[in-house]
C-alpha positions in Angstrom: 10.7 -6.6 14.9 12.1 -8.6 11.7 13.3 -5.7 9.3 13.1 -6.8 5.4 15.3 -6.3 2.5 13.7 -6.3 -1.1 15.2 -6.9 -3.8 13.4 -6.3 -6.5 14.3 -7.5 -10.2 14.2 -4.4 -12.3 15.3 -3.2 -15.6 17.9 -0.9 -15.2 16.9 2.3 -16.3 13.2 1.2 -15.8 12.2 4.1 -13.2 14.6 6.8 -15.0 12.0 10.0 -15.9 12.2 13.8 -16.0 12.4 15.8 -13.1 9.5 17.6 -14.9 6.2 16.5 -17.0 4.3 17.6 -19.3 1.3 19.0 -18.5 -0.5 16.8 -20.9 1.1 13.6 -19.3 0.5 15.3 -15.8 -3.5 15.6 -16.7 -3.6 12.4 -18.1 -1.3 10.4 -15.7 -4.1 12.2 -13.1 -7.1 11.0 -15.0 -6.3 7.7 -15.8 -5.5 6.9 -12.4 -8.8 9.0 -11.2 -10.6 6.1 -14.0 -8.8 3.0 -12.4 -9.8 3.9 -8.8 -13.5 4.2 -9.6 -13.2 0.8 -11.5 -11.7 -0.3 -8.7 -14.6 0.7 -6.7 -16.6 -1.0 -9.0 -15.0 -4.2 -8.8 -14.1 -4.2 -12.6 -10.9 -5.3 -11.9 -9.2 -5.9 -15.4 -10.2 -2.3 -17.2 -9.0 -0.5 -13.6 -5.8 -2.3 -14.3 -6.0 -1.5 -18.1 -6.8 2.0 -16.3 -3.6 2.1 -13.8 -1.0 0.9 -16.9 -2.1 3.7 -18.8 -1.1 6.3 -16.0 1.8 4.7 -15.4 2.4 5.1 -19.2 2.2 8.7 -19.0 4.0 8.6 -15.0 6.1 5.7 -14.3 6.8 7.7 -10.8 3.0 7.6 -10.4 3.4 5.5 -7.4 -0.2 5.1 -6.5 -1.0 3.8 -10.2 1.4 1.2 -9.7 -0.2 0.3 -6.2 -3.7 0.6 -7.8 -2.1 -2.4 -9.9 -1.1 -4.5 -7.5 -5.1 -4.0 -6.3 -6.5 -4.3 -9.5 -4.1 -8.1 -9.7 -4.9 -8.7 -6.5 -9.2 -8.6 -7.4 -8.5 -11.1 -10.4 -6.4 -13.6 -7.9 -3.1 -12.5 -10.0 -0.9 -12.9 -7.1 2.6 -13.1 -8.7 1.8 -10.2 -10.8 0.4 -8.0 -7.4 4.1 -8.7 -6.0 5.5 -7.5 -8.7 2.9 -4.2 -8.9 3.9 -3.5 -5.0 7.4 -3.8 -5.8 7.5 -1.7 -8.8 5.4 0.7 -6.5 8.6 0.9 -3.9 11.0 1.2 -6.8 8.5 4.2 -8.1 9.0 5.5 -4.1 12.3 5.2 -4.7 12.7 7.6 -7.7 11.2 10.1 -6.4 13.1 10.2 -3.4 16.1 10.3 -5.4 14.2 12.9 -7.7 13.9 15.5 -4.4 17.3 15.2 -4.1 17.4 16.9 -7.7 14.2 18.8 -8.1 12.7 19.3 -4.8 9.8 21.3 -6.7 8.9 18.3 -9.5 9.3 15.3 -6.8 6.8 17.5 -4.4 4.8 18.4 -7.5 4.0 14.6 -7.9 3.2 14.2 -4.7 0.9 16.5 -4.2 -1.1 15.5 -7.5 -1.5 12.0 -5.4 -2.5 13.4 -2.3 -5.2 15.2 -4.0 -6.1 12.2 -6.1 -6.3 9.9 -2.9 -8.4 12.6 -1.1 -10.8 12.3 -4.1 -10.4 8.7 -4.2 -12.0 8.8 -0.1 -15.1 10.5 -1.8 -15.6 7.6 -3.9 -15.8 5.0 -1.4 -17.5 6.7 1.0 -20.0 6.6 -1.6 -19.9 3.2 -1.5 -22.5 0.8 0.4 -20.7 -1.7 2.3 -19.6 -2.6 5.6 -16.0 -1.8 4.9 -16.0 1.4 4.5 -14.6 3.0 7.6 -11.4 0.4 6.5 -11.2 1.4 3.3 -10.6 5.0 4.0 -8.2 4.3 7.1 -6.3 2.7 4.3 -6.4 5.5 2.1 -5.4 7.9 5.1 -2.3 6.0 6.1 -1.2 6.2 2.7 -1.8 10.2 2.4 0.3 10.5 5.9 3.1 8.3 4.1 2.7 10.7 1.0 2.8 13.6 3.1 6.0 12.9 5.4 7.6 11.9 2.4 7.8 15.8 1.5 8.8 17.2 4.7 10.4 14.5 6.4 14.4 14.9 6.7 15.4 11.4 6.1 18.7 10.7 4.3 17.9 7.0 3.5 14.9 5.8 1.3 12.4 3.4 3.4 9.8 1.3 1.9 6.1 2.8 2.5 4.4 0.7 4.8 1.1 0.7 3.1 2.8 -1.0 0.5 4.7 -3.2 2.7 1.3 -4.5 3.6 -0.3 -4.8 1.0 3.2 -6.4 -0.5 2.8 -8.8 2.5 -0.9 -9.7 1.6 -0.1 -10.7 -1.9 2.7 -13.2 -1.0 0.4 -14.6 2.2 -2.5 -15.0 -1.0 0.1 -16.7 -3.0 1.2 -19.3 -0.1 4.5 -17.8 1.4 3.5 -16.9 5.0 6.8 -15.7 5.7 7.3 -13.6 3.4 4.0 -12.1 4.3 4.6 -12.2 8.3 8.3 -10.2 7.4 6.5 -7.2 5.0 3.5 -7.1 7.8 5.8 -6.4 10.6 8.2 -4.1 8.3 4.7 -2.5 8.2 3.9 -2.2 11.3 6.9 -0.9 12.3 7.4 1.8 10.1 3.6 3.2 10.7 2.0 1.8 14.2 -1.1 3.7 13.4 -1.5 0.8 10.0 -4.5 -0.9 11.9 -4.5 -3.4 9.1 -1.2 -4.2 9.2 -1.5 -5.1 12.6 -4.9 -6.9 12.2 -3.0 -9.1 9.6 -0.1 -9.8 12.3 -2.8 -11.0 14.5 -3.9 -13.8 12.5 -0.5 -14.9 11.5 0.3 -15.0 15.0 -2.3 -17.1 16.1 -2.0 -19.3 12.7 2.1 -19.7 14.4 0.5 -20.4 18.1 2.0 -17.0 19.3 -0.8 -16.1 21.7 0.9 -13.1 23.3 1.8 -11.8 20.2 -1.7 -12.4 18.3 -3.4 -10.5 21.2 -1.2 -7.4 21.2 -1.5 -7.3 17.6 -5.1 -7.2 17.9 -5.2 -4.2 20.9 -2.5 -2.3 18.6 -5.1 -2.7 15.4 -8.1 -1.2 17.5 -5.8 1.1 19.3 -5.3 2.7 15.1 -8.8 2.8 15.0 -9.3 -0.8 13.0 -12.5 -3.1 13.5 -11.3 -6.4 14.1 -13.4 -8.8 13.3 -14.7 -10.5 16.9 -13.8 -13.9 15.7 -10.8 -13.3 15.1 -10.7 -12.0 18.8 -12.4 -14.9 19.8 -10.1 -17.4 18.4 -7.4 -15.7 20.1 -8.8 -16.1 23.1 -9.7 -19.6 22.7 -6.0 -20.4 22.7 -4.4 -22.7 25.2 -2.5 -20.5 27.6 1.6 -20.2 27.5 1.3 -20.2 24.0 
């Protein structure tokens, strides 16, 4: 699969923090982020982003505030700015790899602060009623697993999380660069298989490319992680001259 590079145009400096925070910043990174995910839930897109800037104020390694961002853009159709939410989010990854590397005990302290906040963040939508639930929290999940081999993994070189990737992928594919999105959904892909949505995504930019094969493996590898593709998609698929 096509691997991606991203460069990402950043203020030097822009990700530098304390190995340690304050517990004041700690709680309040926490709840403002807590805040912008039940905004998020209720669809009130610009004070969940108001929401996400002020944890990243107190956090700017609070990697899930800057991917709530990138969510909270993406709900007001501010696609330039999601990219740049996702991509700050990697750079955010990126420090605290390089922060373990330092303080082992402060870059696993943040981590496990989001963990808990995205485990609280499943309550919430499962108290929502709409037929995307079961999605919704697969999505969470895969991002808790990335969250969670991030601490114990071994790894000498940083790697984008694919959550991200995909999501990264789904902002340029909503701002009209399908390759952009077809190289970050395949990134994805690759670096968790179990990213149903990832894969469901690869489907229809398969088929949209005439890639047949392709869009019906991506489709068995989305429900193989558990993903409900949506059987018109399948259908489509199907409907596709053969040898393409």
């Amino acid at each position: 699969m096509m691997m991606i590079t991203l460069v990402v145009a950043l203020a030097v400096g822009s990700f530098s923090q304390p190995g340690s925070l304050s517990d004041a910043d700690r709680r309040e990174a926490l709840r403002q982020y807590n805040l912008g995910m039940s905004l998020l839930s209720a669809e009130q897109w610009e004070k969940a982003a108001d929401a996400f800037k002020a944890a990243i104020g107190h956090d700017s390694l609070f990697t899930d505030a800057h991917y709530g961002l990138g969510r909270a853009y993406m709900g007001q159709q501010r696609f330039v700015s999601a990219i740049q939410a996702y991509e700050d989010c990697i750079e955010a990854a990126r420090g605290i790899f390089t922060l373990r590397e330092k303080d082992r005990v402060a870059a696993d302290q943040r981590v496990i602060d989001q963990v808990r906040a995205l485990r609280e963040a499943i309550i919430t939508v499962r108290k929502q009623q709409t037929g995307q639930i079961e999605n919704q929290v697969l999505q969470i999940e895969s991002r808790i697993r990335e969250l969670e081999r991030s601490r114990t993994g071994m790894s000498d070189h940083f790697a984008p999380p694919p959550q991200v990737l995909l999501a990264l992928g789904s902002a340029h594919f909503r701002n009209g660069d399908a390759a952009e999105a077809l190289a970050n959904w395949e990134a994805a892909a690759e670096g968790d298989p179990r990213l149903g949505e990832a894969w469901n995504n690869l489907a229809v930019a398969y088929m949209r490319a005439g890639r047949k094969a392709d869009a019906a493996r991506a489709v068995k590898n989305a429900e193989g992680a558990g993903y409900r593709v949506n059987p018109r998609l399948k259908e489509d698929i199907a409907a596709m001259r053969p040898g393409l």
